[in-house]
C-alpha positions, 0 to 999 in steps of 0.5 A, spaced: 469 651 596 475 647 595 477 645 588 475 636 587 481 632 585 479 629 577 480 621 579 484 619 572 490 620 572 489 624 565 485 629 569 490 631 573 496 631 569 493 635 565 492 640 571 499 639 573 501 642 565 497 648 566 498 650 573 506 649 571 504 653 565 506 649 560 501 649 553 499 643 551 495 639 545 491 633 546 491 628 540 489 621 540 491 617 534 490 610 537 484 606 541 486 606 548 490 612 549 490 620 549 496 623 547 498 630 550 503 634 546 507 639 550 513 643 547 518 647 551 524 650 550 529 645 547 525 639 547 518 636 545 514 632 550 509 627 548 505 623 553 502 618 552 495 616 557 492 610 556 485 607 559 487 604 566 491 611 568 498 609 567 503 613 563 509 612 557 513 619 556 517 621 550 521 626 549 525 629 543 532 634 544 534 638 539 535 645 537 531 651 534 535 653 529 531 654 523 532 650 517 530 652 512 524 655 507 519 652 504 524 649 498 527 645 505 519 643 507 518 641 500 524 637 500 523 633 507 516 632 505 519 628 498 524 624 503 519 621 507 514 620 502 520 615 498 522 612 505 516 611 506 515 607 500 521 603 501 519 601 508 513 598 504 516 594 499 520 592 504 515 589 508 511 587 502 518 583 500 520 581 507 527 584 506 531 589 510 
């Protein structure tokens, strides 16, 4: 029996990922577009799929040194936690 081609394009990027083998998360954290999260060496991939088929790729070089332990994790934590609290006073007070 021959194998059906899935109609959105969601569908078959997913197959693609797979028959590469290539390990892949889904995620969705906006209303009109399923992310697909795939890691390889050196990079990490995010894909993007929205509701009409199109696509938005991104992805992030780097190395995979590890950093640190969990002194470094904590510390990273706190530095984003205070950015984050600067970025909302500074849209509170409309400054940069």
């Amino acid at each position: 029996m021959k194998k059906k081609t899935p109609s959105h394009p969601l569908f078959r990027l997913l197959e693609k990922l797979e028959d590469a083998g290539i390990y892949y998360t889904l995620r969705r954290s906006r209303c009109d577009a399923i992310s697909v999260d795939a890691t390889v060496v050196g990079q990490r991939v995010e894909i993007d799929v929205f509701a009409d088929g199109h696509m938005e790729l991104a992805r992030f070089h780097g190395h995979e040194d590890i950093e640190g332990g969990a002194k470094e994790a904590y510390a990273w934590i706190a530095n984003e936690k205070r950015e984050e609290a600067r970025l909302a006073k500074q849209n509170e007070s409309g400054t940069k």
